[in-house]
N, C-alpha and C positions, 0 to 999 in steps of 0.2 A: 281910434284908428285900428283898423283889423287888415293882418295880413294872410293870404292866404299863399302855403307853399304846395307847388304841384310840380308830380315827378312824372318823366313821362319815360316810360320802358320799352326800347324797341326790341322786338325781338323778331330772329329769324329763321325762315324756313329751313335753311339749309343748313340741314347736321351734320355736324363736326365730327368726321371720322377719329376711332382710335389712331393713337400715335404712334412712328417707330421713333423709340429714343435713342437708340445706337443701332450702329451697323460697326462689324468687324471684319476685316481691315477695315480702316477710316474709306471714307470717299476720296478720289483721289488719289490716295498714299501709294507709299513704295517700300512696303515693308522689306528687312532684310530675310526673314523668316512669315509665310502665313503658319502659324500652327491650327488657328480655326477661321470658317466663314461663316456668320451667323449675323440675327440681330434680337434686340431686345425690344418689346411695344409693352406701351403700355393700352390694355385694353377700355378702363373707363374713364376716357375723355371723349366723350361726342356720344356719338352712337355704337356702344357695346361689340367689339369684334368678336369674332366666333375663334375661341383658341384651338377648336377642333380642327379650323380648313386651314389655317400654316400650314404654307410649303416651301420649301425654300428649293433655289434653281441656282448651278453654278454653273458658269457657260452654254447655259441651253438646257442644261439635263437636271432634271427633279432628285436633288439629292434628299428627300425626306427621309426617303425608308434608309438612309444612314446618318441620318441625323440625331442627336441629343435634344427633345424639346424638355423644359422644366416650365413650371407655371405657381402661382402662390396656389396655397390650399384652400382659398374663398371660391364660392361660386356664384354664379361663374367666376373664372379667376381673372384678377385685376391684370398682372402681368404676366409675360410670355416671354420667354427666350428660345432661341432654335440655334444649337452650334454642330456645324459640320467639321471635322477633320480630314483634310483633303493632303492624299499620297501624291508625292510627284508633280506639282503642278508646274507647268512649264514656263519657263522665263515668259512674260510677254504679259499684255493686256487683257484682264479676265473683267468678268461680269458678273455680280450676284444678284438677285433680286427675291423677294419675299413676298411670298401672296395671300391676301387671307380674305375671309367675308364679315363686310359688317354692315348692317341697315341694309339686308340684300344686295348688296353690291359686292364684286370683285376689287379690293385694293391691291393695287401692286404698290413695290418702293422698290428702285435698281440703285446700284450703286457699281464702280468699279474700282478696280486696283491695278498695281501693275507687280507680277513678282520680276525683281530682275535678273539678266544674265549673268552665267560666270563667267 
């Protein structure tokens, strides 16, 4: 008696963009203090993100060119961090989001926070 085992492999077209692993503040939260707005991705899960086009936007406005990026020393590099330090930001409901390219595409991630009143 002969058995014969057969595996059968689906695979799919559509690529698995790089991931954001964190965003800071949390999603949601209500920190007592923001000292930074940033997030961390990892770039090789799916399809390779471009660490050059991170940008990061808080309330509307492209904070890149004040921003801190750091990245592993592989290349391309695997991870990417972007952390802004933002002066003054006023009691209320704020917005971050991070944009980057990967498999030709624009990926955005938003997130928001709330600082609160005194």
């Amino acid at each position: 008696m002969r058995f014969a085992l057969a595996a059968v492999v689906l695979a799919t077209t559509a690529a698995i963009p790089a991931q954001v692993l964190r965003v800071f503040p949390p999603d949601g939260s209500t920190p007592a203090q923001v000292g930074a707005v940033g997030a961390e991705l990892d770039l090789t899960r799916g399809q390779a993100g471009d660490a050059s086009s991170l940008r990061l936007w808080v309330d509307g406005v492209d904070v890149t060119a004040l921003s801190r990026v750091t990245q592993t020393r592989d290349s391309p590099p695997s991870f990417v961090s972007i952390t802004y330090t933002p002066t003054g930001l006023p009691p209320g409901l704020h917005r971050a989001e991070v944009r980057f390219d990967a498999g030709g595409s624009t990926l955005t991630h938003a997130w928001t926070f709330t600082v609160p009143g005194s």
